[in-house]
C-alpha positions in Angstrom: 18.7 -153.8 -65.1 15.5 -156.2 -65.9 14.4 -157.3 -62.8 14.4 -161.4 -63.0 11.7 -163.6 -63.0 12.5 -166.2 -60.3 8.9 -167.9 -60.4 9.8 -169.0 -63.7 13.2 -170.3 -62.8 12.0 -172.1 -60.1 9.6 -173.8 -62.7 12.4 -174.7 -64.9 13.9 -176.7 -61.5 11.1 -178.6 -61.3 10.6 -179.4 -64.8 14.1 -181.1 -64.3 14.0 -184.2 -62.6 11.6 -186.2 -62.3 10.1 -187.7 -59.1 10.6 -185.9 -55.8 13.5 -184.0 -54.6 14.2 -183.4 -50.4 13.9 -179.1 -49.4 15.0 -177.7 -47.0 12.7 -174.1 -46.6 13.5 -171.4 -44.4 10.5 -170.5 -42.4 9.7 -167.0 -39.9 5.6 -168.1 -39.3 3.1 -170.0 -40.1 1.3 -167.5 -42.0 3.7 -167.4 -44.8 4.0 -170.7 -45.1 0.5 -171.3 -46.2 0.8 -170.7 -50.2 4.5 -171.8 -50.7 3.6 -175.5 -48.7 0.7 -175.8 -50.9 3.2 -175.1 -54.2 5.7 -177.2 -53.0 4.5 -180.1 -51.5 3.7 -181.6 -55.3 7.3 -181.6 -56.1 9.5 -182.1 -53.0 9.6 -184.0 -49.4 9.5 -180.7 -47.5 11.4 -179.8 -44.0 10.6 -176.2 -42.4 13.4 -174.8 -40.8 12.6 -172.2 -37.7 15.9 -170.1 -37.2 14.5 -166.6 -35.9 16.7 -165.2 -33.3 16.2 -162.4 -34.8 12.6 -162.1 -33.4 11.6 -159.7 -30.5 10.3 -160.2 -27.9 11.2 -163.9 -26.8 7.5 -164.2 -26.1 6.5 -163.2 -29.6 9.0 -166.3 -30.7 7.3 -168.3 -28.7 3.9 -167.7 -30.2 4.9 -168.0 -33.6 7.1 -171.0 -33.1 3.9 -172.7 -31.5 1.7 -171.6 -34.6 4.0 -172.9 -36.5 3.8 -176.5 -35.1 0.1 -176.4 -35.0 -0.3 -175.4 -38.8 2.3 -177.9 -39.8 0.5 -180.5 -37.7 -3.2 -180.0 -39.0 -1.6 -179.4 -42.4 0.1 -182.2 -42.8 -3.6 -183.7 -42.1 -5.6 -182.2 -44.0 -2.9 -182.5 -47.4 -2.4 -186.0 -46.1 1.6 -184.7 -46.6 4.6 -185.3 -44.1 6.1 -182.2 -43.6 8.8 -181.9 -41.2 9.6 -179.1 -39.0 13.1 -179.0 -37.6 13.2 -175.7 -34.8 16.8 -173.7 -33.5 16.6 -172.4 -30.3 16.1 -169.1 -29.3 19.1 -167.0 -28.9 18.4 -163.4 -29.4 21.0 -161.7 -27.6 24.0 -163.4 -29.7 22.1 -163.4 -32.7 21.8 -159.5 -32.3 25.7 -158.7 -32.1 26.2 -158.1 -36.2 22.8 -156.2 -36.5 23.4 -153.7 -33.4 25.7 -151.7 -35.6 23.4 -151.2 -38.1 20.3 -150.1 -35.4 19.1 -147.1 -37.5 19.1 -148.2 -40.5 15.6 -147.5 -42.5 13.5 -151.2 -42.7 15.1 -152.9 -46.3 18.4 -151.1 -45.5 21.8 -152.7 -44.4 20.2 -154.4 -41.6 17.7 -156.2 -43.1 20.1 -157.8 -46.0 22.2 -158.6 -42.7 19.3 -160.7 -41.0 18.0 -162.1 -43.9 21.6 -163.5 -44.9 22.3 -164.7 -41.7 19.0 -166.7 -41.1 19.2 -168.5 -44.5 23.1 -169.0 -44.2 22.3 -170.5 -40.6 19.4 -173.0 -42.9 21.0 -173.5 -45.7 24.0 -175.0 -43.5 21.8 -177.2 -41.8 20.5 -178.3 -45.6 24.1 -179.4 -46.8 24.7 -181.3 -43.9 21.5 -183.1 -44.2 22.4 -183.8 -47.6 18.9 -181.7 -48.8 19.0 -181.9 -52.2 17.2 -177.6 -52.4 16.9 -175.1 -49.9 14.8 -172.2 -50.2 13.4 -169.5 -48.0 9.7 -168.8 -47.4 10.6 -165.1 -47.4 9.9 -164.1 -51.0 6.3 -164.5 -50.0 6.4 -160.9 -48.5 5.2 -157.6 -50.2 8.0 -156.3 -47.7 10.7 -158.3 -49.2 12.5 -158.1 -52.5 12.6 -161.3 -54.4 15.5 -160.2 -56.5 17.7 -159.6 -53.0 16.5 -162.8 -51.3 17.2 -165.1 -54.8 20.9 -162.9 -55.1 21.5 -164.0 -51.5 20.6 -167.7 -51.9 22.5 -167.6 -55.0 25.6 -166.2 -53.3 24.9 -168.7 -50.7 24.8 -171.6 -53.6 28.6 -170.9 -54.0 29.7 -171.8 -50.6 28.2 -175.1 -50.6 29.3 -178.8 -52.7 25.7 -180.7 -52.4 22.8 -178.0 -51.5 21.7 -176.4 -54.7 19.5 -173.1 -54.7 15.5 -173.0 -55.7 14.6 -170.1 -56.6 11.1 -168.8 -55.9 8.7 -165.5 -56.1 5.9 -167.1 -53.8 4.4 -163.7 -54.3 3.7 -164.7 -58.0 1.1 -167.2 -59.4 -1.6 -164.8 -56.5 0.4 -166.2 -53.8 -0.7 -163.7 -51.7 -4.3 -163.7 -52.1 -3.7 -167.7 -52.0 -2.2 -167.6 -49.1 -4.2 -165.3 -47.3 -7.3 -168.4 -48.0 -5.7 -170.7 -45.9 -4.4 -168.2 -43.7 -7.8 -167.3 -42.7 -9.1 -171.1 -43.0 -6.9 -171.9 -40.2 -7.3 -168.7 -38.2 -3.4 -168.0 -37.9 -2.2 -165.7 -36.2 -1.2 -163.0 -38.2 1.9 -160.4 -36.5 1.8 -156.9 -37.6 6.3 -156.2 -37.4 8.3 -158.5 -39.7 10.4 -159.9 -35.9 13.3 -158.0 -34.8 12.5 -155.0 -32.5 13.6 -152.5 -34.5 10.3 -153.7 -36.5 8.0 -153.4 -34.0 5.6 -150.4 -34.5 4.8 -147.4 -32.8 1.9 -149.0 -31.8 3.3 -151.6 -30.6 5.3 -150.3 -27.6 
């Protein structure tokens, strides 16, 4: 099957209104948040939404979380932009109740697609009753993550919801990574080495 090209369809979304639409985006750092904020700030009033129970240990949310609100803060500055952050709290241990079962699975396996649904189901709720006109998820920015899963999830996810619609993004595309990785640096994020949960974390890490 030809693998999609969802930079391009997110393109044609833009290219169809006019003005501004409100977007809700699905956010686990700061650090991947740098290229897709720059890409989306010209064409929607942008809220970041922190839902990452999922992460491991609670200090490690706690650092990210604070990262987050700093880079939003001096972004929002130095883009003369008003993003808005909205942050869930932390609640690992219910949050980890689904993905237990699936505890040995190999990273990308059942577990993953688990975690990644769950996070931007948790969002995408909170973007249709908001009344967000798009919701999206910062997560196809990853070289770990598969663009074509995340868009089929969000797509899925389009179904279950009357107002909401679906953008659909490869942040990776366009050199979002290399772009990224410019402002990453400019700011001096912090940048974790284990995508969050503790199954994640490397050996190196213990």
């Amino acid at each position: 099957m030809d693998k999609i090209n969802y930079y391009l369809k997110g393109e044609e979304i833009i290219n169809s209104f006019k003005g501004k639409a409100s977007l809700l985006m699905h956010v686990c750092c700061a650090p991947c948040s740098c290229y897709p904020l720059t890409y989306l700030i010209n064409h929607f009033d942008v809220t970041l939404h922190f839902n990452n129970s999922n992460i491991y240990p609670e200090k490690e949310w706690k650092l990210r979380k604070e990262e987050l609100i700093k880079f939003v803060k001096d972004f929002n500055h130095d883009y003369n932009s008003n993003i808005k952050l909205v942050i869930i709290d932390y609640n690992h241990k219910e949050y980890m109740k689904d993905l237990i079962p699936f505890k040995d699975e190999p990273e990308r396996g059942k577990r993953c697609l688990l975690c990644y649904s769950k996070r931007m189901k948790e969002a995408y709720q909170y973007a249709e009753t908001n009344n967000f006109d798009y919701f999206t998820t910062v997560m196809s920015i990853s070289r770990q993550k598969d663009s074509q899963v995340l868009n089929e999830i969000g797509k899925n996810l389009e179904k279950e919801f009357t107002h909401t619609k679906y953008f659909y993004s490869d942040f990776k595309k366009n050199d979002g990574i290399a772009k990224g990785k410019i402002i990453r640096d400019k700011y001096g994020l912090y940048q974790q080495n284990y995508c969050g949960c503790e199954y994640s974390i490397r050996k190196d890490n213990k």
